[in-house]
MARVOVEX-78031 format. One record per residue (C-alpha): x negated, y, z. Coordinates in Angstrom, 2 decimals. Example, Ala and Ser with C-alpha at 12.3 -4.5 7.8 and 13.67 -1.06 7.14 Angstrom:
BEGIN
+---------+---------+---------+
!    east !   north !      up !
+---------+---------+---------+
!  -12.30 !   -4.50 !    7.80 !
!  -13.67 !   -1.06 !    7.14 !
+---------+---------+---------+
% end
This chain:
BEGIN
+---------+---------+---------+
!    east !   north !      up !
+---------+---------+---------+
!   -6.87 !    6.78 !  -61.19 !
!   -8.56 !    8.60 !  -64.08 !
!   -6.22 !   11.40 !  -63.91 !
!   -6.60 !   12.27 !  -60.40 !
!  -10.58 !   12.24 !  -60.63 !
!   -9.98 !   15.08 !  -63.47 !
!   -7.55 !   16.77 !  -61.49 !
!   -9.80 !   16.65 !  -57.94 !
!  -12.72 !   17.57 !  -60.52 !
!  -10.76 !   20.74 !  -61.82 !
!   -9.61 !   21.59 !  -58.91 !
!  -12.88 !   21.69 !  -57.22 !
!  -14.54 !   23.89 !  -59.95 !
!  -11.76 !   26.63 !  -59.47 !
!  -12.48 !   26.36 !  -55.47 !
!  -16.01 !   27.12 !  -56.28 !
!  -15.34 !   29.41 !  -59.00 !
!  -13.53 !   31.69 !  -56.61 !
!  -16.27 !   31.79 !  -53.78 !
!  -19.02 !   32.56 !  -56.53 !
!  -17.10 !   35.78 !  -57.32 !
!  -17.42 !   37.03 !  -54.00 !
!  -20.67 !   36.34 !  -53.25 !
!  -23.16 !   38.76 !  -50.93 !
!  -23.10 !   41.18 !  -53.51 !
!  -19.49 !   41.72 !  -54.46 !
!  -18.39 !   42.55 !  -50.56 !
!  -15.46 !   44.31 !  -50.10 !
!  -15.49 !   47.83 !  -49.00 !
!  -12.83 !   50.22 !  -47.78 !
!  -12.88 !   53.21 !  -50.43 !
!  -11.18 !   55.92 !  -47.56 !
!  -13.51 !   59.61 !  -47.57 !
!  -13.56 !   60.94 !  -44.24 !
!  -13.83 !   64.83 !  -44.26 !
!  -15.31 !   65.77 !  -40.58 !
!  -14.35 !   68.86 !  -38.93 !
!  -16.03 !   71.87 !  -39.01 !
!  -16.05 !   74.38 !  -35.68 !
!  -17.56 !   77.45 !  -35.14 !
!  -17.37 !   79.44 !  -32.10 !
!  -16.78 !   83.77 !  -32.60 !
!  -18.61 !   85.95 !  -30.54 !
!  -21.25 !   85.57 !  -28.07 !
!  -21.74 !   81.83 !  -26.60 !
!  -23.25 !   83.41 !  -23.28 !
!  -20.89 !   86.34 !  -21.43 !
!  -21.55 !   87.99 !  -18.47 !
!  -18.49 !   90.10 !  -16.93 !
!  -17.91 !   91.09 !  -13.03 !
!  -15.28 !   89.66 !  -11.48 !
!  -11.49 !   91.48 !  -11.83 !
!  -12.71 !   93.07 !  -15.17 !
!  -10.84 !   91.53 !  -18.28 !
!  -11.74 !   88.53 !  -20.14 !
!  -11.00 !   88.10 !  -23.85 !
!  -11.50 !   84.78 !  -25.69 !
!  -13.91 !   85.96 !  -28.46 !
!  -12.41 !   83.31 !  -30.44 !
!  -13.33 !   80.06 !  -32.99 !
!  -12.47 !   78.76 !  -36.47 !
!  -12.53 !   75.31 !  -37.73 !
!  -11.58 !   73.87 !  -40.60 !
!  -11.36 !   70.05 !  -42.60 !
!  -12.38 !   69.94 !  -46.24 !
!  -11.69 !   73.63 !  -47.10 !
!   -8.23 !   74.12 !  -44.57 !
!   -7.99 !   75.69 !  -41.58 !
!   -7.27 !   73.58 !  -38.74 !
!   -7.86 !   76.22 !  -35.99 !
!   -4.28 !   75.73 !  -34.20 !
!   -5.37 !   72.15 !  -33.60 !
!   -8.57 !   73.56 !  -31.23 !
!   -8.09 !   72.54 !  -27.33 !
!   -9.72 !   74.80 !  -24.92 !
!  -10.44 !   72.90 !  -21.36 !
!  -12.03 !   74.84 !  -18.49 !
!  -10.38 !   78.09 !  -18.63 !
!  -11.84 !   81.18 !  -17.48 !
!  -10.71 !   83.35 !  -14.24 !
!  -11.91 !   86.49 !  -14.51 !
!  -10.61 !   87.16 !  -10.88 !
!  -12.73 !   84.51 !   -9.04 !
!  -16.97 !   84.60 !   -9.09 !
!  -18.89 !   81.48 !  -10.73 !
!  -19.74 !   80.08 !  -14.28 !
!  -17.38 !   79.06 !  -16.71 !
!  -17.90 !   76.65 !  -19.34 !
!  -14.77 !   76.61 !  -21.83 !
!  -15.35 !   73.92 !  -23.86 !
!  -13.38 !   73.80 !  -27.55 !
!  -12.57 !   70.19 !  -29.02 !
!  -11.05 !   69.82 !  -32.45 !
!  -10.21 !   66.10 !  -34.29 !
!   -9.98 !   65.77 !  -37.81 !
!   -7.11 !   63.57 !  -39.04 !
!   -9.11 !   60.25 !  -38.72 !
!   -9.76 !   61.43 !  -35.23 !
!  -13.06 !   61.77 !  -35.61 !
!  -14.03 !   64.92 !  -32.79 !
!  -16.53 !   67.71 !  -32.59 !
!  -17.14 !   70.00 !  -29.52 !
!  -18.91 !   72.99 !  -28.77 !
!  -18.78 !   75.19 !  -25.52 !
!  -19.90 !   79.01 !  -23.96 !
!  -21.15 !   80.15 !  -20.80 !
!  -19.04 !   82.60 !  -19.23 !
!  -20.97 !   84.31 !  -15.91 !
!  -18.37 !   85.77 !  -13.44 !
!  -20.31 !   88.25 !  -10.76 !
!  -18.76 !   89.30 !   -7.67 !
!  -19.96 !   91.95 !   -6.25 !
!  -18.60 !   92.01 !   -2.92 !
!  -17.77 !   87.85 !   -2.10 !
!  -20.56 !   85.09 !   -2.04 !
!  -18.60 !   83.48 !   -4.26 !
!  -20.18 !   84.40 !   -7.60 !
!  -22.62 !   83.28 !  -10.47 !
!  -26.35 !   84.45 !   -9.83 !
!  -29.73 !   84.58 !  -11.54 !
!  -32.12 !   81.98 !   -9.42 !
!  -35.63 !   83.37 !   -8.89 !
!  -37.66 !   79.89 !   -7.26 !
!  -41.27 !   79.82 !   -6.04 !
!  -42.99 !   76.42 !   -5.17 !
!  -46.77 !   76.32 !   -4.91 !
!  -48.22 !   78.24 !   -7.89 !
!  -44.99 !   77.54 !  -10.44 !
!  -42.60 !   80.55 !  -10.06 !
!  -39.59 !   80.69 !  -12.53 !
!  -36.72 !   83.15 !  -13.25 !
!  -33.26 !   83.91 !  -14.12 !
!  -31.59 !   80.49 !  -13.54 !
!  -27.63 !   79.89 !  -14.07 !
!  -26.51 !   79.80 !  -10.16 !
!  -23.19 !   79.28 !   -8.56 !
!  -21.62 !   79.36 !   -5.37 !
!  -18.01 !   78.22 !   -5.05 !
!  -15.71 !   78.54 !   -1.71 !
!  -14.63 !   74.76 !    0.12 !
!  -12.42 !   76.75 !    2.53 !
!  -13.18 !   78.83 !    5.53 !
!  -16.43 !   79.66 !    5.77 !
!  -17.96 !   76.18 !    3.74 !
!  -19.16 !   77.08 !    0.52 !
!  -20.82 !   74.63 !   -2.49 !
!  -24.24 !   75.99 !   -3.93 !
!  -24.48 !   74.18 !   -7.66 !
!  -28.21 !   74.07 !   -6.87 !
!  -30.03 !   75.23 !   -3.77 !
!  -33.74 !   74.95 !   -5.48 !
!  -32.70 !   77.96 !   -7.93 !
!  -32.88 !   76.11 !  -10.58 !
!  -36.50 !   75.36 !  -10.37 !
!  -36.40 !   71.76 !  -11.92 !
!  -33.01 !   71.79 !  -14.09 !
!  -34.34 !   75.34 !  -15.92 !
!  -37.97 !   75.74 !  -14.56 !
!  -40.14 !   72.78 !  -14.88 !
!  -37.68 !   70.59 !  -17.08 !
!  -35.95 !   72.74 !  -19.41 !
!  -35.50 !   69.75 !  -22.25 !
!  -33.73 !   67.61 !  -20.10 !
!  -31.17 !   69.67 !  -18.71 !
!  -27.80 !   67.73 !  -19.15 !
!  -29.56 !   64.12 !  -19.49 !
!  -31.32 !   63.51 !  -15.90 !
!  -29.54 !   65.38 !  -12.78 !
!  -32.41 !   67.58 !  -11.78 !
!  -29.62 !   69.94 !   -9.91 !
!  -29.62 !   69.91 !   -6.05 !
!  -26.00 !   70.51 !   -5.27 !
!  -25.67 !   71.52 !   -1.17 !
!  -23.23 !   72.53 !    1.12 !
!  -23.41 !   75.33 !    3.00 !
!  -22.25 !   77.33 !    5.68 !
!  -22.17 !   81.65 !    6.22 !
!  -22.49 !   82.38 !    9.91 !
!  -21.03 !   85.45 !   11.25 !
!  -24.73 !   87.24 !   11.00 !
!  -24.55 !   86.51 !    7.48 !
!  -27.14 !   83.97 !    8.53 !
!  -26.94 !   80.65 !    6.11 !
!  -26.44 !   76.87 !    7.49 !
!  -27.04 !   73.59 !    5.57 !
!  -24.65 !   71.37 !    6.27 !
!  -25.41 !   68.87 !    3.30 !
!  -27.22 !   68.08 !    0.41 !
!  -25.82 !   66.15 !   -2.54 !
!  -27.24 !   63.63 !   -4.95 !
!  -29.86 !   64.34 !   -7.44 !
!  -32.27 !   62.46 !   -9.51 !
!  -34.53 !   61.63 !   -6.88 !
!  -32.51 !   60.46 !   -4.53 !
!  -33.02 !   61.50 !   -0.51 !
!  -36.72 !   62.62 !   -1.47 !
!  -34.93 !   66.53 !   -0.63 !
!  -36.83 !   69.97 !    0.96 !
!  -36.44 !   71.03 !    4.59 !
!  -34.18 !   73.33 !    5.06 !
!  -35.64 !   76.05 !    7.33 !
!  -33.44 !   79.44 !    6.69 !
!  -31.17 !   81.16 !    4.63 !
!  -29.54 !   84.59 !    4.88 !
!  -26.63 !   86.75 !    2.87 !
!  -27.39 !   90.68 !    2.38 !
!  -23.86 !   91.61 !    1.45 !
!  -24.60 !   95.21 !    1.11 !
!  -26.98 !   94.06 !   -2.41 !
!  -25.52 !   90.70 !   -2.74 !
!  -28.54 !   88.91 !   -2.43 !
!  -29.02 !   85.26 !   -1.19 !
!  -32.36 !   83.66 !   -0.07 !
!  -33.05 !   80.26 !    1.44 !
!  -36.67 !   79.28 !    2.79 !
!  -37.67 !   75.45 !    2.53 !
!  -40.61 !   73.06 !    3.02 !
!  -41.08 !   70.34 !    0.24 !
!  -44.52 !   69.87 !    1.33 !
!  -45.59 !   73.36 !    0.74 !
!  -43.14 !   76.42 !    1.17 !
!  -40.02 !   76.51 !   -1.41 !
!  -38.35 !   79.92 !   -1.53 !
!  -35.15 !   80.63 !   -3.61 !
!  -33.85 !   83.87 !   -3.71 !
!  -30.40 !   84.71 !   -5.85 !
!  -29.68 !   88.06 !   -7.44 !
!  -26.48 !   89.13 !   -9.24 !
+---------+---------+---------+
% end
């Protein structure tokens, strides 16, 4: 009976022996060095070219821990160079613990002669006026197009600069050229604030400058006008 107190006693002291050593401040810890990825775009990050003249990827580099891992790059949203609007490539690249960094350009594509085409958004709203806003109109078929933001811009680059790509301050619309060149809204799309949306009173297409302007009321008189 004596003998198997001393060998429960031992046995319990090597028990505790073992969780002492690996106590709060012995933790284990994995030892593995990540080396991110580094990516750097070449060439301008904001392009403007009219449409059917040639686009050239300016390029990008990126590397992990010294080596260049530029053939791993993925490029989504391609440019056409062919078809008005804004292009946003964007470049990914993983480093081998798959660990991802991203950057992107702006690519402007102006069509002269087709409403289809990126334009600079001039809006005017009470005594706030702002300028040169990233617009684009896209073709739905027939003669249905989709506006990216029928306010020109006035909240998403005007009033709210710092928030762009966080809270949806873009009014996306559809609309509709009449054979006048006159301008139809046939919808409006979501946006941060819901239905609270302008009046829609005109809108008109000067194909011979290219110019777009729509007149609304949003409790005082809204006018966008788009330029390319």
């Amino acid at each position: 009976m004596k003998k198997i107190f001393l060998y429960s006693l031992a046995l319990g002291m090597m028990t505790l022996g073992l969780i002492s050593c690996n106590d709060d401040e012995d933790q284990l810890t994995d030892t593995r060095v990540t080396y991110f990825a580094n990516l750097e775009l070449l060439g301008d990050k904001y392009i403007e070219i009219n449409a059917g003249d040639p686009y050239t990827e300016p390029g990008f580099t990126a590397t992990e821990n010294g080596e260049d891992i530029s053939d791993k790059v993925v490029i989504t949203g391609q440019v056409d160079p062919n078809v008005g609007g804004i292009y946003n490539p964007t470049y990914t690249v993983s480093n081998v613990d798959g660990f991802s960094v991203t950057d992107s350009r702006t690519v402007m594509v102006f069509d002269k002669n087709s409403l289809v085409s990126a334009y600079f958004g001039e809006s005017e709203y009470g005594t706030r006026h702002y300028y040169g806003a990233p617009i684009s109109i896209s073709s739905l078929g027939g003669n249905r197009y989709l506006i990216n933001d029928i306010l020109g811009g006035f909240y998403a680059y005007g009033r709210y600069p710092q928030y762009l790509g966080t809270f949806d301050f873009l009014l996306e619309a559809v609309i509709q050229l009449n054979a006048d060149n006159s301008i139809d809204l046939l919808q409006y799309g979501d946006w941060y604030w819901g239905g609270d949306v302008p009046d829609f009173l005109s809108g008109s297409y000067d194909p011979a400058t290219g110019t777009v302007k729509f007149d609304m009321d949003f409790g005082a008189p809204f006018t966008v006008i788009l330029t390319k």
